[in-house]
N, C-alpha and C positions, 0 to 999 in steps of 0.2 A: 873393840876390834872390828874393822869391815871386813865383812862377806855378804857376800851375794844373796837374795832372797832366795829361799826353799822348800816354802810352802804359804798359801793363801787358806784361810777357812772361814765360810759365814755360818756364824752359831746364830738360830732362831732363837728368842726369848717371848716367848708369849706369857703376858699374864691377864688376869681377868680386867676388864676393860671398866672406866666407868662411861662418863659422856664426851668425854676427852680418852681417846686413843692411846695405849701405852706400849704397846708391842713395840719392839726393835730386834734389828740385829747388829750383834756384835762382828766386825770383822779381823781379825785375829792375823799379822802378817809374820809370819818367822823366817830366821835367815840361817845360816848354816850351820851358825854359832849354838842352834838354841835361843836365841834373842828373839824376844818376837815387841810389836808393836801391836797396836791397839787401835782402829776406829769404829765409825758407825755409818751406815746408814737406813736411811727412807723406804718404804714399802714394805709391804705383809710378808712377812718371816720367810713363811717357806718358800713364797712365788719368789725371794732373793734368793733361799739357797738352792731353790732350783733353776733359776736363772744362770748361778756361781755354777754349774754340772752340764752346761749344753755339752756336747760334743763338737769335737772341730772337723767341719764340713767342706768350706773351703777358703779362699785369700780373706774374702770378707764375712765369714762368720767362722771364729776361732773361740773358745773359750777363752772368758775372760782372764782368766789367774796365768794362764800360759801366755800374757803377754808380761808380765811382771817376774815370773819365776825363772831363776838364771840372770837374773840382771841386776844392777846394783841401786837400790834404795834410796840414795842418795840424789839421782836420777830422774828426779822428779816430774820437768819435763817432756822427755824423754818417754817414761814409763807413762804417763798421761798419752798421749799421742797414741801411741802402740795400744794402751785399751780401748781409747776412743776409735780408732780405725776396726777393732775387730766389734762394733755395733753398728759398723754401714749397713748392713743386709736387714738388719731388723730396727730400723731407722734412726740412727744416732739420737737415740730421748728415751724419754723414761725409762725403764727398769734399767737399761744397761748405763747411766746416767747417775742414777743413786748406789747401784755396784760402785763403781768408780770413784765416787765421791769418800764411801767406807773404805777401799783400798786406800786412796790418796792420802786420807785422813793418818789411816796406818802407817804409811810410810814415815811420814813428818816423827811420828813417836818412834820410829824403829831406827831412824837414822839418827836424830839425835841422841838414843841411845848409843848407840855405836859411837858416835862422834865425844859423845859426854858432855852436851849442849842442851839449854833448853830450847823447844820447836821454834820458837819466834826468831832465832838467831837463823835460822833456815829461811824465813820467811821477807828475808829481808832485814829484821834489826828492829829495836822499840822505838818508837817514832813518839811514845805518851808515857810520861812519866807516871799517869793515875791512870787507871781503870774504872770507867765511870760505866756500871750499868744501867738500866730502866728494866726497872722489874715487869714480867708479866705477873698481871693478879687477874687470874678467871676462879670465880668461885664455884665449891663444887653444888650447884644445883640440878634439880629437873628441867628438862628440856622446857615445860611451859610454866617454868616457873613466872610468877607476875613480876614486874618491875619493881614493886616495892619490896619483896621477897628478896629479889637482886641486890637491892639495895642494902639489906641487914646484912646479906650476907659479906658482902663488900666489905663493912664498916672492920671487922675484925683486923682483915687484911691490909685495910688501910692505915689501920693504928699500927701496926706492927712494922709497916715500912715506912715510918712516922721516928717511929722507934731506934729503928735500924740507920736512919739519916740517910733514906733515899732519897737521890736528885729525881730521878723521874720514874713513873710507873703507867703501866698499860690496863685499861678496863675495855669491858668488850660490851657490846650491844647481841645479847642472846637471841638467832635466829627465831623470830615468833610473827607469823602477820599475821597477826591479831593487836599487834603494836601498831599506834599511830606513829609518822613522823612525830607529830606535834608531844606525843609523849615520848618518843628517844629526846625531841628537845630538853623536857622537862628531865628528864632521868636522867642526861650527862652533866646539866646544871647542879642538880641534888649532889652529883657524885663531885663536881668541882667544888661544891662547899666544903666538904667532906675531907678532901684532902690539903684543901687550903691553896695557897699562892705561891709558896716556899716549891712546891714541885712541879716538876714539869710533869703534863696529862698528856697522853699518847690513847687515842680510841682504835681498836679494832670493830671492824664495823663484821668481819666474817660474812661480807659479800652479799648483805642486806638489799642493795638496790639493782635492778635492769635499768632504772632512768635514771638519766646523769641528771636531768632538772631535776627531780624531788632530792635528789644527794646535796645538789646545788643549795636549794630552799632551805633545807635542813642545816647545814652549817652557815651560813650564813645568819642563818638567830642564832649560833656559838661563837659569833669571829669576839664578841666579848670576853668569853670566858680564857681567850688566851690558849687554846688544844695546841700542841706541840708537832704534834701529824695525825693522819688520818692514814688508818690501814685496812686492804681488803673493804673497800669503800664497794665498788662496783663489780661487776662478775670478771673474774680475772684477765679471760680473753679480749673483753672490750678496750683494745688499745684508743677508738676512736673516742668512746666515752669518755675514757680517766684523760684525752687532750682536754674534752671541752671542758671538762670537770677541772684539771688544772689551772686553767686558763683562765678561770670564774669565782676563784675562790683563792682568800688571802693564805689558807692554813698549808702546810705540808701536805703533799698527796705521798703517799706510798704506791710501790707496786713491782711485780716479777717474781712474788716469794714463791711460786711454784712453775717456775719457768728452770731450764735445764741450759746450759751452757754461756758463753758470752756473746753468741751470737741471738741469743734470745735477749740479755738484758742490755744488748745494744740496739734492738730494735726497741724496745724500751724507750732507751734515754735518746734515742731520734725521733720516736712517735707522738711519745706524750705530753711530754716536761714536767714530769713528774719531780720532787724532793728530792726525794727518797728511797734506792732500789735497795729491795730486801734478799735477794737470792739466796737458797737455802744452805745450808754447810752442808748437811745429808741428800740433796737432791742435783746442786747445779751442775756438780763436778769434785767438788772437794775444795781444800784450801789452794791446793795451784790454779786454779778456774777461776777462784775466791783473789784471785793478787791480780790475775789479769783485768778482771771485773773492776776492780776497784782502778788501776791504771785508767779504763773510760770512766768509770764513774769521776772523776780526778776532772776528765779532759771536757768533761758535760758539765762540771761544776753542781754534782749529784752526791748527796752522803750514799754511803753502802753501808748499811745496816743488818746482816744478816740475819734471815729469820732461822729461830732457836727454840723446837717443842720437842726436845730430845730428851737423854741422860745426861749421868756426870759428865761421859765420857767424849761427847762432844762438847759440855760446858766445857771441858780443860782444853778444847781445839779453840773455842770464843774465845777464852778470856787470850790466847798466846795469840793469834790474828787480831784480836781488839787492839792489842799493844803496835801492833803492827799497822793498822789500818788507822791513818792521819786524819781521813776525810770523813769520819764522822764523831758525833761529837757524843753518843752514847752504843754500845752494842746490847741485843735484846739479852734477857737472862731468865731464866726457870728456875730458880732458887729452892732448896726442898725446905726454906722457911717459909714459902708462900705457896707450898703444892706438895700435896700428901700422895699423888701418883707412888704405887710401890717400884718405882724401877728408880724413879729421883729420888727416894728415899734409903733405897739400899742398894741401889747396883753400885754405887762408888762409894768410897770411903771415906778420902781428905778431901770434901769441899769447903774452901777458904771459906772465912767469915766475913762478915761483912761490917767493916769499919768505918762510919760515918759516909755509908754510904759508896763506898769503895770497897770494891776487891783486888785482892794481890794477885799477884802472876807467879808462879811457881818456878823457881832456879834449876827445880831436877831436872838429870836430862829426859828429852823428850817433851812429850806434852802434862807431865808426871801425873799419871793417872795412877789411881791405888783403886783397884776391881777387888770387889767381894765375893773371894774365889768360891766361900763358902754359899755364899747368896746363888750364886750363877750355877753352879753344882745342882742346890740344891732346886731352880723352876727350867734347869734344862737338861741334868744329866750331865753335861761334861765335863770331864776331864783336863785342867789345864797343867 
């Protein structure tokens, strides 16, 4: 049944961290009915739900949730616009940008319950009959762990989405200068044997380079190995770099994954010529920012690949926007069979399996998320 939104709440969730981040928050939308929806976003727990509490001062800084509350759900638009304009004063980007993104997200699941639809059907419609993702696989080591060290660890991970009948998977190059180029050479060759030719290989480079030439050099002793793209190659801001660096090299360049709105990854896709814009689910705006996005990405002749180091909670927003989004031909995924993080492990409950390499897309309404009310209780106290 529709009604109107009633209440907005971001629950911090902090849990013990390892070398990889796990904290998030849950943002919680309910309508009048009792109905509530589900998203997430980006940024350090409390500096969100203290963000989520400013007080309304004037035209242009209003508490966030009071631009949603009183309005209808469904509205997606609409209810985008109205949050974005109460972050002019405190510069329409970040914190109030990943706010939005966890509301937005909310909405999509709140309205399609209402409606008795899954979220995709909101989002436009399924445009892919399959769900293809690319797994990421970061293994859990120490920060200076050696490259061969890296490499054991790997092997595990790699059998296992061997196993699974993945198309493609992500390995990352561990922030270390102590590393030569010449050995990242050596060490994504090792890891290409490893996982063979059947899959497609996707590098995270986590922002390794200031010089576009040694990035250059470097992959260019890989254009054999066949890399699928290149991500976080060069320091994010360097729009000038990641041209020359597009420009010089055969492989996929990525870039934007921590850039906020579509005015950000339209500077992007006119600056650089990049492949590949990854703009975030929890950070750029949400899934309505995420449709627009993808419209230029379309008109640049660019995949959108959204980057995904969340929960379940946002995988159930991936895999319904993956259905939806034409123009690329894999969405990232955090799978908790390749990532022992305790929040991907237990904050959701139904995460589909993986069928030769495919995941399904869920019919419930909504984004059909099933939260582990017991789990969420139990590292934050609340009440749902």
């Amino acid at each position: 049944m529709r009604a109107n939104i009633a209440s907005v709440e971001f629950i911090p969730v902090n849990v013990a961290a390892t070398n990889w981040s796990e904290n998030t928050v849950i943002v919680k939308v309910t309508d009048e009915n009792g109905l509530y929806g589900l998203g997430e976003a980006d940024g350090p727990p409390e500096c969100m739900k203290a963000f989520s509490e400013i007080e309304n001062e004037h035209k242009w800084l209003n508490n966030i949730k009071d631009a949603v509350i009183g309005y209808d759900p469904l509205e997606f638009r609409a209810n985008w616009n109205r949050m974005y304009n109460t972050t002019q004063w405190i510069g329409m980007r970040g914190l109030g940008l990943f706010a939005i993104s966890g509301i937005d997200m909310a909405l999509y699941d709140l309205a399609g319950k209402q409606l008795g639809v899954p979220a995709y059907k909101l989002m436009g419609g399924a445009q892919k009959s399959k769900l293809t993702p690319y797994f990421t696989l970061y293994p859990s080591v120490a920060a200076n762990a050696s490259l061969s060290e890296i490499v054991e660890a790997y092997k595990p991970l790699i059998e296992k989405a061997k196993v699974n009948g993945a198309k493609a998977v992500k390995v990352c190059i561990i922030p270390n200068d102590n590393i030569t180029d010449k050995e990242v050479v050596a060490y994504l060759r090792e890891l290409r044997e490893i996982i063979g030719w059947d899959m497609d290989m996707m590098v995270d480079c986590l922002y390794r380079w200031h010089d576009w030439q040694k990035a250059r050099w470097t992959f260019r002793q890989l254009e054999d190995i066949d890399l699928y793209f290149i991500e976080a190659c060069l320091q994010h801001d360097d729009l000038i770099g990641h041209q020359k660096l597009a420009a010089a090299i055969n492989t996929r360049l990525c870039g934007a994954e921590m850039s906020t709105t579509r005015f950000e990854a339209l500077e992007w896709l006119e600056k650089t010529g990049v492949s590949v814009i990854q703009s975030d689910y929890n950070r750029c705006g949400g899934i309505t920012e995420l449709l627009r996005i993808a419209d230029m990405c379309e008109h640049h002749n660019a995949q959108l690949m959204p980057h995904n180091w969340k929960t379940g909670i946002t995988a159930a927003a991936a895999r319904h926007f993956g259905k939806v989004c034409h123009i690329s031909e894999y969405i990232e995924y955090l799978h908790p069979d390749f990532w022992q993080g305790a929040l991907t492990q237990n904050l959701t409950l139904n995460e589909p399996a993986i069928i030769d390499g495919e995941i399904a897309v869920s019919e419930q309404a909504g984004l059909g998320i099933e939260l582990n009310i017991e789990y969420v209780k139990q590292v934050t106290g609340y009440q749902f």
